[in-house]
N, C-alpha and C positions, 0 to 999 in steps of 0.2 A: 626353567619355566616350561610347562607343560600347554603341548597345540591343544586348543580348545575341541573339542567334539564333536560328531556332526548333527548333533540334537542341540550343541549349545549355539552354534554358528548359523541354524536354522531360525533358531530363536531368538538371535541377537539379526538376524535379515529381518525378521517379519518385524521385530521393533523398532528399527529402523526404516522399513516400510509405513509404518504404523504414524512413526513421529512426523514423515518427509508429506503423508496426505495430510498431517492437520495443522502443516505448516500453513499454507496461505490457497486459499481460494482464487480462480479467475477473475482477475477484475476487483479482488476486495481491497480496502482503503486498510491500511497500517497505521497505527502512530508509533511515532520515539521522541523521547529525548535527548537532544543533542550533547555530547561534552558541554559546549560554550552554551546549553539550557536554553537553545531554540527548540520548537518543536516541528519534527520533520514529519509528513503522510508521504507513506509509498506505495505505492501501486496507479498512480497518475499517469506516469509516464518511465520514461529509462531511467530518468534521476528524480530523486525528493525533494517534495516543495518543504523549502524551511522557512519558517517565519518566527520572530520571538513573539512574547503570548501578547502584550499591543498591539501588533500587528494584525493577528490573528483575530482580537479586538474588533478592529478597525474593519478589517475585509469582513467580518461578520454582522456588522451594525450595518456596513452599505451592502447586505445580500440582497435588496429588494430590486435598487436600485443598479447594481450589476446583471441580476435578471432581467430586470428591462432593456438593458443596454446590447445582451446578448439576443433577445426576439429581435430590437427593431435589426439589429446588423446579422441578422441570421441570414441573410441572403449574399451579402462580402463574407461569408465566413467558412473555412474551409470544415466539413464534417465527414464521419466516417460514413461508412453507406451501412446501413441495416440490412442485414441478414437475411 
């Protein structure tokens, strides 16, 4: 087997440059589906929230009412500091 080139090894860095920026954005939300067919978002935190799709259901019928629950306890609540 023949070493690749150094035009072909350039070209396979820059493609790999290429792939590795439009893997994931700062901060942007991921979805998957899990083997056992939950669905995980990643970029929350160091691990993925998995929930199966009821669930998901469920935490999304009460989003109004968890935004409210989040303002009135905004003040017990630990937050990151703005920039």
């Amino acid at each position: 087997m023949a070493e690749p080139s150094k035009e072909e090894l350039l070209a396979r860095i820059a493609e790999l440059e290429r792939q590795a920026g439009q893997k994931k954005k700062a901060g942007a939300l991921s979805f998957k589906v899990s083997d056992k067919g939950a669905v995980s978002v990643y970029g929350m935190g160091r691990f993925p929230v998995t929930l199966y799709y009821e669930q998901w259901l469920r935490l999304l019928a009460a989003a109004d009412e968890l935004r409210a629950f989040l303002e009135e306890n905004k003040s017990k609540l630990k937050l990151k500091e703005e920039v």
